[in-house]
C-alpha positions in Angstrom: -150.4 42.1 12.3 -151.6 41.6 9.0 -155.2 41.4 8.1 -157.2 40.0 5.0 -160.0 41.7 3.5 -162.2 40.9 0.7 -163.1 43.2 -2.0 -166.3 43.5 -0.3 -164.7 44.3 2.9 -162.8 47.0 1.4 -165.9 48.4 -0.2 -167.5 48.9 3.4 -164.5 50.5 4.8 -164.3 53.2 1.9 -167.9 53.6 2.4 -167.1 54.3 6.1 -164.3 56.2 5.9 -166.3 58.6 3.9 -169.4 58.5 6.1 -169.2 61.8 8.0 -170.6 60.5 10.7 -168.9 57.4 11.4 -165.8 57.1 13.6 -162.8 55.3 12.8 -163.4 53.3 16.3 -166.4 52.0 14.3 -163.9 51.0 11.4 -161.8 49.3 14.3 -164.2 47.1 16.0 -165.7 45.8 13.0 -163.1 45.4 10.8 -159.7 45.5 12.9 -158.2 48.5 10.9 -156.5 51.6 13.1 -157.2 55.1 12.0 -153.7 54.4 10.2 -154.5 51.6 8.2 -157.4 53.2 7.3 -155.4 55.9 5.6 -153.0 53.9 3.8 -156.4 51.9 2.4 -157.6 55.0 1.6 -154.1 55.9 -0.5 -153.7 52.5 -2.4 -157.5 52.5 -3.5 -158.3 56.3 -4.2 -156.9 58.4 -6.8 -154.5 61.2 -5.2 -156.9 64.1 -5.8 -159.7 61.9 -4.1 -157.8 61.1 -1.4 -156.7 64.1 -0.3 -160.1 65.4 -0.8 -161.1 63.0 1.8 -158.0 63.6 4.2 -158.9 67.7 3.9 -162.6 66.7 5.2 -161.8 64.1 7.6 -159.4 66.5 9.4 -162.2 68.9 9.8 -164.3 66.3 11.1 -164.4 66.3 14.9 -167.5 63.0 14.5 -164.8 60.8 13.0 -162.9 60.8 16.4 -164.7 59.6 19.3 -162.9 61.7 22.1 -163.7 65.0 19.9 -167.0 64.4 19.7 -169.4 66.4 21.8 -171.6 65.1 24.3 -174.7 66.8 24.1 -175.3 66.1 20.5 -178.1 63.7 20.7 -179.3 61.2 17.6 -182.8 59.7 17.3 -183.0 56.1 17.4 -186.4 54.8 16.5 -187.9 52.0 18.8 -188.1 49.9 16.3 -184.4 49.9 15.5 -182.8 46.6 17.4 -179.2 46.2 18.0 -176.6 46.4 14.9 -174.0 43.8 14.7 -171.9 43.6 12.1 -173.2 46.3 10.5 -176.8 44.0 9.8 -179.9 45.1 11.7 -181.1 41.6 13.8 -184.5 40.6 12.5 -187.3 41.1 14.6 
């Protein structure tokens, strides 16, 4: 399966990918990219000492997985906040 991205595109998913708190699920609904491709993105774009900074923390990282994260951690969502799509807040 190949997949096009924009320079744009690939922006957001490095932004992601280093986003503690993001999972890589969130990288594969929006984008279409497995924790794999993620990796090799990672690779090609960073410089070897930056990516393996970023492989060292994301192993440590039980938020990047779904199914390691724990259930009882509880974020506040303000009432205001409407449902994200696409990574855009929907207007009120």
């Amino acid at each position: 399966m190949s997949i096009v991205l924009n320079i744009v595109d690939v922006d957001r998913i490095i932004e992601m990918a280093w986003e503690d708190r993001t999972p890589f699920e969130a990288i594969k609904n929006q984008f279409g990219l497995s924790e794999s491709m993620v990796i090799r993105l990672m690779r090609a774009e960073m410089k070897r000492s930056s990516f393996n900074m970023w492989r060292e923390r994301v192993q440590e990282r039980n938020t990047k997985h779904v199914a390691k994260k724990c259930d009882d951690v509880h974020r506040f969502k303000s009432s205001r906040q409407r449902v994200i799509c696409n990574n855009k807040v929907s207007k009120r």
